[in-house]
N, C-alpha and C positions, 0 to 999 in steps of 0.2 A: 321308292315309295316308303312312305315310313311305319312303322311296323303296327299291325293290326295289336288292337286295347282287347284283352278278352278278360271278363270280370263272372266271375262263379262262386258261389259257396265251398269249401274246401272239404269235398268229401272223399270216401275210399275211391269212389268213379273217377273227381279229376283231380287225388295229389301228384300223379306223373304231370301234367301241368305248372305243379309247381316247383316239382322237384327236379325237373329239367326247362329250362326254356326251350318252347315250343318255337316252333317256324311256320309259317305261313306264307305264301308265294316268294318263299324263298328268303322272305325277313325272317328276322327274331322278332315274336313274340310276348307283351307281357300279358302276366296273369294276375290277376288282383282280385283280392276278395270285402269282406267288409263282417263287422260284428253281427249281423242281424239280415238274413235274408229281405225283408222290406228295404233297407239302407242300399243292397242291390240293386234293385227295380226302380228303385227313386232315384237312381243314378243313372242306370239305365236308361229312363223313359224319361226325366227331366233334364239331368244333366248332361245327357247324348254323350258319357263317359267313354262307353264300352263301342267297341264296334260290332263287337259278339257278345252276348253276357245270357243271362240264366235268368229266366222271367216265369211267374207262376202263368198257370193257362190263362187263369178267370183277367189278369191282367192284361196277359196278349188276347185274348177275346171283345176284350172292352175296347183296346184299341183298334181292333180290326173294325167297331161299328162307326171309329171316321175312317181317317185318312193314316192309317200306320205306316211306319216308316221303319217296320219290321216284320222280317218272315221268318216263319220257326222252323228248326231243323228236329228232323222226329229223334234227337238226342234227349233223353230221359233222367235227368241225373239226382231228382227227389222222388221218391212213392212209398208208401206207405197205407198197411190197412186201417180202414178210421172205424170200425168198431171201438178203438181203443180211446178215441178222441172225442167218446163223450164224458163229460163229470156231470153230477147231479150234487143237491143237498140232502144229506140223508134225512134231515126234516121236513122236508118237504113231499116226502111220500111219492117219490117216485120208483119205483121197482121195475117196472119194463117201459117199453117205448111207448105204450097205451098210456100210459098213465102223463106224458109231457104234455098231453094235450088242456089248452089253457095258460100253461108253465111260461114263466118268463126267464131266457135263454140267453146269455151273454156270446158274441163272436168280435173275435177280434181284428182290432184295424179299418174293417170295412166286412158289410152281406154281401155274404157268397165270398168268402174266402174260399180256395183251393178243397183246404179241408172241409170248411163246411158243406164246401155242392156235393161232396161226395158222401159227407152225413148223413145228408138232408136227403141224396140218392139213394143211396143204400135202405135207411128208416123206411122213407117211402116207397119202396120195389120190396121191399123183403114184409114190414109191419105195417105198412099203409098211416105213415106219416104226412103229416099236411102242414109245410111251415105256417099257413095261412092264420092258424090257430093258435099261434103261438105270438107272444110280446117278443120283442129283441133288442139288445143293449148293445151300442157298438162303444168299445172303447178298448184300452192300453192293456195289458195281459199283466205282467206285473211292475208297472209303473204306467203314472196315469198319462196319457195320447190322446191328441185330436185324431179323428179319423184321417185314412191316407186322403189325402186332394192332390196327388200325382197323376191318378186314373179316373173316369168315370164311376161316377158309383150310384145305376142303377136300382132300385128298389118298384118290385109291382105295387100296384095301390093299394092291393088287398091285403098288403103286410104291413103291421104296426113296427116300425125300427124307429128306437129313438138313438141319443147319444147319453155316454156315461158322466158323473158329472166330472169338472175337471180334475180334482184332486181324488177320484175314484181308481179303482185297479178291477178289475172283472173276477182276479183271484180274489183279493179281499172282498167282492162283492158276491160271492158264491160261497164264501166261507161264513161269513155272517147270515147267509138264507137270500138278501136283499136279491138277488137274483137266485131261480132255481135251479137253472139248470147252464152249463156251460161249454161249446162246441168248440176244440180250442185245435189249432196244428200243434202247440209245443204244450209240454205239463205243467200245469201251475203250478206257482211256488206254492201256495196252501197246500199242495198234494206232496212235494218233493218236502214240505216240513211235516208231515204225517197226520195232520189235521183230522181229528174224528168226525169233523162236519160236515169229510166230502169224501165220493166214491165214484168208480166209473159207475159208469149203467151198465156196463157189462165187466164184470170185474175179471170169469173166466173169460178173457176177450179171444187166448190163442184158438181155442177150438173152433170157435164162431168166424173168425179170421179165414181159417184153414178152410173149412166146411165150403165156405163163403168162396173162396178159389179154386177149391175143385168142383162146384158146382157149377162156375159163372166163366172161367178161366181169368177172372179181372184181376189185374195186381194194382191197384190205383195210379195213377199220373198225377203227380203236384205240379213240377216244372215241366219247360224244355227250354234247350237253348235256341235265341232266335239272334238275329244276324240284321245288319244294315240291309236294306232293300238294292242301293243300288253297289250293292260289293259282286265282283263278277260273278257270274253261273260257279266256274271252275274255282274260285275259291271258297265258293259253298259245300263244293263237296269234296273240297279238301280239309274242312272244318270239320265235315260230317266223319271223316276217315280219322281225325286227329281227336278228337274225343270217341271215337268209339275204340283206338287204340289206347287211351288212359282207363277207358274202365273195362279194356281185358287184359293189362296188367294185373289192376287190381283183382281181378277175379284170379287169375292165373297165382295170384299168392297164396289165398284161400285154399286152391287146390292144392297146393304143394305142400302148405302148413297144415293139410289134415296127417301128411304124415309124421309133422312134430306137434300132434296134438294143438293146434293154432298156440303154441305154447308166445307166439308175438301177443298175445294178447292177455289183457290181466283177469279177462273172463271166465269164472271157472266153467269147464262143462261146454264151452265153447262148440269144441268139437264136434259134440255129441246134437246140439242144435244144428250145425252145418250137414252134418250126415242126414238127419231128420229132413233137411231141407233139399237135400240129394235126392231122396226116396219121392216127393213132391214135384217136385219142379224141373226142368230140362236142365240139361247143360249150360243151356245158357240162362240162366234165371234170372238175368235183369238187361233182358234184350232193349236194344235199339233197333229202328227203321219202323215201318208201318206195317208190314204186314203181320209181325208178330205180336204189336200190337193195336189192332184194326176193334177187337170185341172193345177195350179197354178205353179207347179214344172216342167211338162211336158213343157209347155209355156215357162219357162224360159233355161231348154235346149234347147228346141228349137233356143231360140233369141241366148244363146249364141253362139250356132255352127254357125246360119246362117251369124252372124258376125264376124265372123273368127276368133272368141277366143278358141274354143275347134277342135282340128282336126278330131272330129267325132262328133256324136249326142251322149250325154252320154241316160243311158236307167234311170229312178229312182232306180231300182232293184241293178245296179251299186255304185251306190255312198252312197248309205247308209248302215249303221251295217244291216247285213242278218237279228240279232238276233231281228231285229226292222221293220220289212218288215209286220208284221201282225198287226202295232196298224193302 
């Protein structure tokens, strides 16, 4: 047989992927990545590249409402808390989340991006946020983009989304006011150039962050890795065993670099967040399988249904390989 394609974004979870060739039913393995996590998915899901690859939820959610030709494996290899992933314009007078209301809001790519359902979750379960209320701009983050047309893209009635114009950017479009407010996964460049025009909405985002997981136990889910449907039982969950062995290498460095001060790294102070994040979090602080994260996955079907991305509430038992329902 010839060797399983597996296609991922290249993070601390899976560089032993790339820094060893992996094997799979006893083949060698490649591993492939790509400049831009969407360039994954569109490869993914159009160019049926990967036989294993790394897919945001809200994408494998869409496809499960036809006929997918993919099942996920509770492998986790993006999260992140989105307090941090709102910007606003400071002209435009926004100060807390009450205040978006009316506001017209840039999201990229496509509504209901990963981060956004979990903005848009969060806002609403915590400040009683209502996208309904809101205008929305879908376009290119920083260079101008058609929206993706790889995946379905959903939108309920009651929400006003239009598209950016073509030669627009959402960053330049947030930085000039023309849009108000901005829900992004990655930082705009207007921000990463220091821009007086633009701020988060929550600027001290760590404490809200923290607060926010030890109250909820949530650590957000952006991705997982999902897998061809008809690749055997037993090579599922030797997939499931092969990534969850690349990202406790990587953890396992982490632990051993606290006693050379993570000096591997150019971060000052490094350490000192690591340890902080000791006192927090379990041992394993960036679990795979289901059952450790069952609050975190349930929340996120949740938000997607209630935003009109899924036409029902998927169950977890649903969307993921059977043969993977017990880790």
């Amino acid at each position: 047989m010839e060797g399983m394609r597996i296609g991922c974004f290249r993070y601390d979870t899976t560089d032993f992927l790339f820094e060893e060739p992996p094997s799979l039913d006893g083949e060698p393995a490649k591993t492939d990545t790509a400049a831009t996590l969407p360039e994954i998915f569109e490869r993914m899901i159009r160019g049926r590249e990967f036989d294993i690859g790394e897919l945001g939820l809200t994408f494998y959610l869409r496809l499960l409402e036809e006929d997918s030709p993919f099942v996920a494996l509770p492998i986790f290899p993006n999260r992140v808390f989105r307090h941090s992933c709102v910007f606003v314009n400071v002209a435009g007078g926004i100060r807390t989340p009450a205040d978006l209301v009316g506001k017209t809001i840039g999201e990229f790519g496509i509504y209901g991006q990963d981060s956004g359902v979990w903005a848009k979750g969060i806002l609403s379960d915590e400040y009683g946020f209502r996208p309904d209320l809101n205008r929305w701009v879908i376009g290119g983050l920083d260079r101008p983009a058609p929206p993706f047309d790889f995946v379905p893209r959903p939108v309920p009635s009651d929400v006003e989304v239009s598209i950016a114009r073509e030669d627009a950017t959402l960053s330049a479009m947030l930085d000039s006011g023309e849009i108000d407010a901005l829900f992004s996964a990655n930082v705009p460049q207007c921000v990463l150039d220091g821009s007086p025009n633009v701020a988060r909405l929550f600027p001290d985002f760590e404490p809200l962050e923290r607060d926010y997981h030890r109250r909820t136990g949530i650590f957000p889910i952006m991705h997982a890795i999902v897998v061809r449907r008809d690749l055997a039982p037993e090579l599922i969950r030797e997939a499931y065993e092969l990534f969850s062995h690349a990202k406790e290498v990587a953890a396992d460095r982490y632990r051993r670099y606290r006693r050379l001060y993570q000096v591997t790294t150019m971060v000052p102070w490094m350490n000192a967040l690591v340890e902080r994040n000791a006192e927090q979090f379990t041992q394993d602080w960036w679990p795979y399988g289901i059952s450790a994260n069952r609050a975190t996955l349930d929340t996120y079907l949740r938000y997607h249904h209630e935003q009109g991305l899924s036409s029902r509430r998927w169950r977890i038992e649903e969307i993921f390989a059977p043969e993977l329902l017990d880790t």
